[in-house]
C-alpha positions as CSV (number, residue, x, y, z in Angstrom):
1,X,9.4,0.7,-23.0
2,X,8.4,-1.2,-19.9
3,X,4.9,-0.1,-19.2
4,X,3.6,-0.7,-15.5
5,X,-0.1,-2.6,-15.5
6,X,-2.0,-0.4,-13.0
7,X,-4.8,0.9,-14.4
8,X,-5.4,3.4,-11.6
9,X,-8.7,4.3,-12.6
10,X,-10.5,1.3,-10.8
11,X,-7.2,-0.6,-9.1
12,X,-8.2,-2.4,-5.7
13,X,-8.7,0.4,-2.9
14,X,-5.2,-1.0,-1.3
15,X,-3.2,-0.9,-4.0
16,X,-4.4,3.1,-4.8
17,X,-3.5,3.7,-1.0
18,X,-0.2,2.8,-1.8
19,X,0.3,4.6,-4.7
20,X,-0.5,7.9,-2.4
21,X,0.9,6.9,0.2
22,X,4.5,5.9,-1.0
23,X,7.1,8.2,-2.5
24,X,9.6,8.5,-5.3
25,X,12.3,8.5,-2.6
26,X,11.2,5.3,-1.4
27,X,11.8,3.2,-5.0
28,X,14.4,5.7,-6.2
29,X,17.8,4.1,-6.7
30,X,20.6,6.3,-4.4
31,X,23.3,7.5,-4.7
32,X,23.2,7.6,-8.4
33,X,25.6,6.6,-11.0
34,X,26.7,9.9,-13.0
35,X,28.7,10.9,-15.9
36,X,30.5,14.6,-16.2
37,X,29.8,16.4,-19.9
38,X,33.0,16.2,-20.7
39,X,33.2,12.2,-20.4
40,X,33.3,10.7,-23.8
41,X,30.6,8.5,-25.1
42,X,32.7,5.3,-25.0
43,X,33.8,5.8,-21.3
44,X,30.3,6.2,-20.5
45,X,29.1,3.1,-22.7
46,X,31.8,1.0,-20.5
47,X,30.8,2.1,-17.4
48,X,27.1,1.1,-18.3
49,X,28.5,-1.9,-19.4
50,X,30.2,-2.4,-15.9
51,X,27.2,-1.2,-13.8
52,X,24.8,-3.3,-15.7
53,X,22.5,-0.4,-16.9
54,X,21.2,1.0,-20.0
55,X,21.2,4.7,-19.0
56,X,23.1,7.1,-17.3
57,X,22.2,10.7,-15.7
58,X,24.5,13.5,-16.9
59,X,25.5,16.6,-14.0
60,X,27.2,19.2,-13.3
61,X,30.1,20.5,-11.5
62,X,26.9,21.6,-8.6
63,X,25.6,18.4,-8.7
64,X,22.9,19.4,-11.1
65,X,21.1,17.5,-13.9
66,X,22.2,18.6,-17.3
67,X,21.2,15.7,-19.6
68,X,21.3,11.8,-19.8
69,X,22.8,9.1,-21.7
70,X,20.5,6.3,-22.4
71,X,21.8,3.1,-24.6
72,X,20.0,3.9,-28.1
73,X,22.5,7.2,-27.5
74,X,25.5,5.3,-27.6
75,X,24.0,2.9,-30.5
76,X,23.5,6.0,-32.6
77,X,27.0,7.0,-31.3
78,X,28.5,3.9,-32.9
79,X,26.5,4.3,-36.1
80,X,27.7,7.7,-36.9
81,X,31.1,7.5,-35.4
82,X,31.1,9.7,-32.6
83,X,31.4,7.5,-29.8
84,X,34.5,9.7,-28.7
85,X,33.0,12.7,-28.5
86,X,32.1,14.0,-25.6
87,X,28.3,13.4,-23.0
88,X,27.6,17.0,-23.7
89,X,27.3,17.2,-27.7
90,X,24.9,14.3,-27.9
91,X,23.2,13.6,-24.4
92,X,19.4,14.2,-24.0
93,X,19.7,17.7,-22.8
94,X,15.3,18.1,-22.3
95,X,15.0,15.5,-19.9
96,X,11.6,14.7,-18.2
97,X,12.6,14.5,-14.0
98,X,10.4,13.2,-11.0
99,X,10.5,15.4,-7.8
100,X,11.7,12.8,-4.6
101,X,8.3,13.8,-2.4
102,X,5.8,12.5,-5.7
103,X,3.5,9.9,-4.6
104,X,4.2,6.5,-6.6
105,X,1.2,7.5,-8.8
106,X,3.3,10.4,-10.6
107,X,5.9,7.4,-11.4
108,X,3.2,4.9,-12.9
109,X,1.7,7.6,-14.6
110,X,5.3,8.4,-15.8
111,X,5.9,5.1,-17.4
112,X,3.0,4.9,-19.0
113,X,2.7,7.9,-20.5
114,X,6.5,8.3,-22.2
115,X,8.9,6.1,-23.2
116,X,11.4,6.0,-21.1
117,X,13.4,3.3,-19.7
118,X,14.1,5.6,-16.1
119,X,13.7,9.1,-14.9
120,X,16.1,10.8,-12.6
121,X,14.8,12.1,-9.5
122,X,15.7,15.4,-8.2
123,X,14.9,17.6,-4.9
124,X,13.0,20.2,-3.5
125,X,16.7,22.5,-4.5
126,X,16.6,20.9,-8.0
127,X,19.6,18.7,-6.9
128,X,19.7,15.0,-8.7
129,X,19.0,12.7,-5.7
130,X,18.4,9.1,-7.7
131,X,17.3,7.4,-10.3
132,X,13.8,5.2,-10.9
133,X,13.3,2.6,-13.5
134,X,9.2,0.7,-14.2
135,X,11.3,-2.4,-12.1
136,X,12.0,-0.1,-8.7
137,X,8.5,1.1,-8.7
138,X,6.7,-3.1,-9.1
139,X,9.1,-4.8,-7.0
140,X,8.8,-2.1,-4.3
141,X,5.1,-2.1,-4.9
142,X,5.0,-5.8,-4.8
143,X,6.8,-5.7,-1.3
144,X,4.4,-3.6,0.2
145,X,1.2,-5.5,-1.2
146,X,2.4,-8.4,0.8
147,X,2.3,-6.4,4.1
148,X,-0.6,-5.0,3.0
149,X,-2.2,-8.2,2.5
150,X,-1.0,-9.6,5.7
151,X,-2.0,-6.4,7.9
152,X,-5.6,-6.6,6.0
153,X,-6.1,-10.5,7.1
154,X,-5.1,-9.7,10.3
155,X,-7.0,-6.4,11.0
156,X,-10.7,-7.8,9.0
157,X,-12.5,-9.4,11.9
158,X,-12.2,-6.0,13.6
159,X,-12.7,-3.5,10.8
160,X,-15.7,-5.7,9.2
161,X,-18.2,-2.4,9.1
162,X,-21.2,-1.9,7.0
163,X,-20.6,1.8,5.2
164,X,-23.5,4.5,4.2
165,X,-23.5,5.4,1.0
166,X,-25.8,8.5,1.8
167,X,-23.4,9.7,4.0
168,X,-21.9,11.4,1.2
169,X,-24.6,13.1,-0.7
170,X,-24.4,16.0,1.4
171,X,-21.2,17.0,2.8
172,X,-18.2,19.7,2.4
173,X,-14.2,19.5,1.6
174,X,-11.7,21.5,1.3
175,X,-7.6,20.6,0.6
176,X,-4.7,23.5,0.7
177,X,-2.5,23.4,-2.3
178,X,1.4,24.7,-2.1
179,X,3.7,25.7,-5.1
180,X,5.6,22.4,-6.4
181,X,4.9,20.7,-2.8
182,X,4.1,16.8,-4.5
183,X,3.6,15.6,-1.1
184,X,0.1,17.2,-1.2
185,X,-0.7,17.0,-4.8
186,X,-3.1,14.3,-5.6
187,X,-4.5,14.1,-2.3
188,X,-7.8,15.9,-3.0
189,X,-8.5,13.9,-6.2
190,X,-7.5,10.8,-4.2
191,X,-10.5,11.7,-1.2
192,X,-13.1,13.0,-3.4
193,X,-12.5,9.6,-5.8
194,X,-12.7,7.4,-2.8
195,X,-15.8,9.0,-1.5
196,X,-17.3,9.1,-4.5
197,X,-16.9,5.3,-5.2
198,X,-17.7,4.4,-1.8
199,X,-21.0,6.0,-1.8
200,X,-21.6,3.9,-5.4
201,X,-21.7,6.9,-7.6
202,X,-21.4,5.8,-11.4
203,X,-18.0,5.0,-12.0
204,X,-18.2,7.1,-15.6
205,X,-19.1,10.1,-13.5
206,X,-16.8,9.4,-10.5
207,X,-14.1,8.9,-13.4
208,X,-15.1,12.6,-14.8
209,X,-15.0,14.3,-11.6
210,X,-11.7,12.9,-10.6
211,X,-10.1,14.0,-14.2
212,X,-11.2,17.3,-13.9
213,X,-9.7,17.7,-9.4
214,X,-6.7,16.2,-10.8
215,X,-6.7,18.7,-13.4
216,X,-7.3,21.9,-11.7
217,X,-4.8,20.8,-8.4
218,X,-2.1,20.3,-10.1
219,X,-2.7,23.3,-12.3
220,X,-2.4,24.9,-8.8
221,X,0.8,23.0,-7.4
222,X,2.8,23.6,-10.4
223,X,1.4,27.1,-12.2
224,X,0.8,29.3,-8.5
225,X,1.7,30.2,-5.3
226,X,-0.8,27.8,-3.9
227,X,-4.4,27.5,-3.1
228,X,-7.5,25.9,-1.8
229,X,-9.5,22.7,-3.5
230,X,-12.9,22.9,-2.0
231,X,-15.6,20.1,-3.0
232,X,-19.3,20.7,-2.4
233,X,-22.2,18.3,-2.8
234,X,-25.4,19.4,-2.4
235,X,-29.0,17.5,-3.8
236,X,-27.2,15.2,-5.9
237,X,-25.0,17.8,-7.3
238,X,-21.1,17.7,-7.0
239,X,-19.2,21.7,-7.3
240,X,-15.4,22.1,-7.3
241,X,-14.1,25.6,-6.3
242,X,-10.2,26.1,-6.9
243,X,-9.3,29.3,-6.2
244,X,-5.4,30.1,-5.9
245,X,-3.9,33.2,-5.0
246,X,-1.7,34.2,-8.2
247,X,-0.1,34.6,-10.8
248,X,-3.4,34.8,-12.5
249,X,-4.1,34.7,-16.3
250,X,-3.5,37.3,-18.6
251,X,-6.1,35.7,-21.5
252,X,-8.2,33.1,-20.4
253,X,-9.6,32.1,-23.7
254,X,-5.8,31.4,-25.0
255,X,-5.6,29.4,-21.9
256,X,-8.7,27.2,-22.6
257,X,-7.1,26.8,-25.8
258,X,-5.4,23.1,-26.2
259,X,-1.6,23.0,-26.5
260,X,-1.8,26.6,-25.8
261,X,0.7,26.8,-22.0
262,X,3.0,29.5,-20.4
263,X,4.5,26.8,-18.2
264,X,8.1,27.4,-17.9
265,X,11.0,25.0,-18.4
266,X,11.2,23.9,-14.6
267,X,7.3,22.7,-15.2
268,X,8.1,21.1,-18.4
269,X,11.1,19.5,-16.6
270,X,8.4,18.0,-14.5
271,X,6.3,16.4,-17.3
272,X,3.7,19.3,-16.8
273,X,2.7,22.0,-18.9
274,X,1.2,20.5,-22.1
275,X,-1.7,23.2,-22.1
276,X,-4.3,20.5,-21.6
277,X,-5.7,21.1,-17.7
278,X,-8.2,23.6,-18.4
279,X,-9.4,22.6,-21.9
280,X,-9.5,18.9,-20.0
281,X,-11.2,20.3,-17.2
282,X,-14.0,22.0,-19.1
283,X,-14.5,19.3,-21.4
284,X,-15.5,16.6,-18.9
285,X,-17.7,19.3,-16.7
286,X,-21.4,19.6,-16.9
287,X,-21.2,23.2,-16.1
288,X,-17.4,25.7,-16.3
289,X,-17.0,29.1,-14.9
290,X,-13.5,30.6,-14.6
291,X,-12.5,34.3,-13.5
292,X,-9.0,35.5,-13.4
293,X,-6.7,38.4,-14.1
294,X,-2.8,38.7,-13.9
295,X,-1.9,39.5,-10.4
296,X,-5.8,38.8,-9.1
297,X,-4.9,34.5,-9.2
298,X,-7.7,32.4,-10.4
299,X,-10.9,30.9,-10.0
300,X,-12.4,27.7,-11.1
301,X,-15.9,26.9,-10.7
302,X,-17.0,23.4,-12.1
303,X,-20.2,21.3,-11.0
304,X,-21.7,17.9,-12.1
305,X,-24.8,16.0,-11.3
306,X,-23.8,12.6,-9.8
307,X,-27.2,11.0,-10.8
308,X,-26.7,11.2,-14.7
309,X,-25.2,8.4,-16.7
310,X,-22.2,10.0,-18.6
C-alpha cells in the first residue's frame, strides 16, 4: 500500500486549496486499460505484464465496471491453478470507485484509508472513465505546488495584509448540498475550517467542528436529495444546521447506532456508508439535536463553544 503523506488536518493553507480545488479527472489516467469477463487470468496477467501495471479494471459489454484484477489475483491464480479461468470467477467484484468531479482530498483520503494500489474512476452515468493510482495524485500535486509557489512569490508584495481574527466571531454561512454532486461536497467543511483557523480558534476544537460539517454534508450528498449547510456563530458559540429535504429516517436511534447504515450498494461503491456520520457527528459535539421522519428529510442541529479547550 502506497500511502500519500498529507496529513490534511493542519497541511499548509496552499496545499489544502489544492486538494479542493483539483479533481479526480485531473490525475486520473484516460482512457483506461480494460479486460472483458470472459478474458482468462493469464491473458490478463500478460497484458499487465506488457502495460507495465499491477492492476487492471474489469467492464462490461456497456462500458460498465464489473470488477478488477489486481496482481496478488493473478498470484493466488498461480497458486491454486486457475490462472485459465476466466476475469469473472475470481476478479474483485465489490470494488471501492472514485466519482471523476471528487476533489483530490476524496483520493488522499482514499489511499490512506484502504489498501489499494488504484481506484477506478467513474462518471456522473456510472461509466468507467480512468484509473488513479497514490503516484498520479503526488506527482500531479507536486506540479501544481510549484506554480503555486511561483504565483505566491510573485503575488506577496501585493497581497501582504494584516487579517482580523474577530471578524469571525459573529457571522453567518450557509452552503447548498446536491445528491452525489462531489464538486460541492467538501466545500463547506473546507470554509468553516479555514475561517475557523484564521480567526486562531484552538486547533482541537476547529479539528471537532470540521469532523462533525464533514460528517453531516456528506451524509447529505450521498444519503438525500440535497440540502442546505448553514453555520452560525454567535458569543463565542459555533451552531451547524443541516437540514435536507428527504428521504428522511425511519428510526433515528438505529441510525445513531455505529455500523448500523441503509446506504445502498451505489454508496458503498463510493467508499461511503459505514454507519459512522451520525454516531461521529454526535460524539465530537458539545450539544446534538436531530428530527426526522421518512418522507419529512432531516434535521441536524449541532453547537460548540469555540473558547473551551477540547
Amino acid at each position: 500500500m502506497l500511502a500519500i503523506p498529507i496529513n490534511q488536518d493542519n497541511s499548509p493553507e496552499a496545499v489544502l486549496e489544492l486538494l479542493f480545488t483539483l479533481k479526480v479527472k485531473d490525475v486520473m489516467t484516460a482512457p483506461v486499460i480494460t479486460a472483458r469477463p470472459s478474458d482468462s487470468l493469464r491473458s490478463i496477467q500478460q497484458l499487465m505484464k506488457k502495460q507495465r501495471i499491477t492492476g487492471i479494471p474489469v467492464s462490461g459489454d456497456s462500458g460498465n465496471l464489473v470488477g478488477i484484477v489486481s496482481m496478488d489475483d493473478i498470484v493466488n491464480a498461480l497458486d491454486n491453478g486457475w490462472i485459465d479461468d476466466p476475469a469473472e470467477k475470481h476478479m474483485s467484484q465489490k470494488v471501492i470507485v472514485l466519482q471523476e468531479s471528487m476533489s483530490l482530498s476524496f483520493c488522499v483520503s482514499y489511499f490512506n484509508k484502504y489498501s489499494f494500489g488504484r481506484f477506478p474512476v467513474l462518471n456522473r452515468e456510472a461509466r468507467l472513465t480512468g484509473i488513479v493510482t497514490a503516484s498520479d495524485v503526488i506527482s500531479t500535486l507536486l506540479v501544481a505546488l510549484n506554480r503555486e509557489v511561483e504565483r505566491l512569490e510573485q503575488t506577496a508584495p501585493a497581497t501582504n495584509e494584516l487579517r482580523d481574527p474577530a471578524a469571525i466571531l459573529e457571522t453567518d454561512m450557509e452552503f447548498r448540498t446536491e445528491p452525489f454532486n462531489f464538486e460541492l461536497a467538501g466545500q463547506a467543511s473546507t470554509a468553516i475550517k479555514r475561517a475557523l483557523k484564521n480567526a486562531g480558534i484552538d486547533p482541537g476544537i476547529t479539528r471537532r467542528i470540521a469532523i462533525a460539517s464533514y460528517e453531516l454534508e456528506i451524509n447529505q450528498v450521498v444519503h438525500s436529495v440535497g440540502g442546505v449547510m448553514r453555520y452560525r456563530i454567535h458569543a463565542g458559540r459555533l451552531e451547524i444546521e443541516a437540514a435536507d429535504d428527504g428521504p428522511g429516517i425511519p428510526d433515528v436511534e438505529k441510525a445513531l447506532t455505529e455500523g448500523f447504515s441503509t446506504a445502498n450498494d451505489r454508496v458503498r461503491s463510493l467508499g461511503f456508508g459505514a454507519g459512522m456520520g451520525l454516531p461521529n457527528t454526535k460524539r465530537v459535539s458539545d450539544d446534538f439535536f436531530i428530527e426526522s421522519a421518512p418522507g419529512t428529510g432531516t434535521r441536524v442541529l449541532v453547537s460548540f463553544n469555540l473558547k473551551d479547550k477540547p
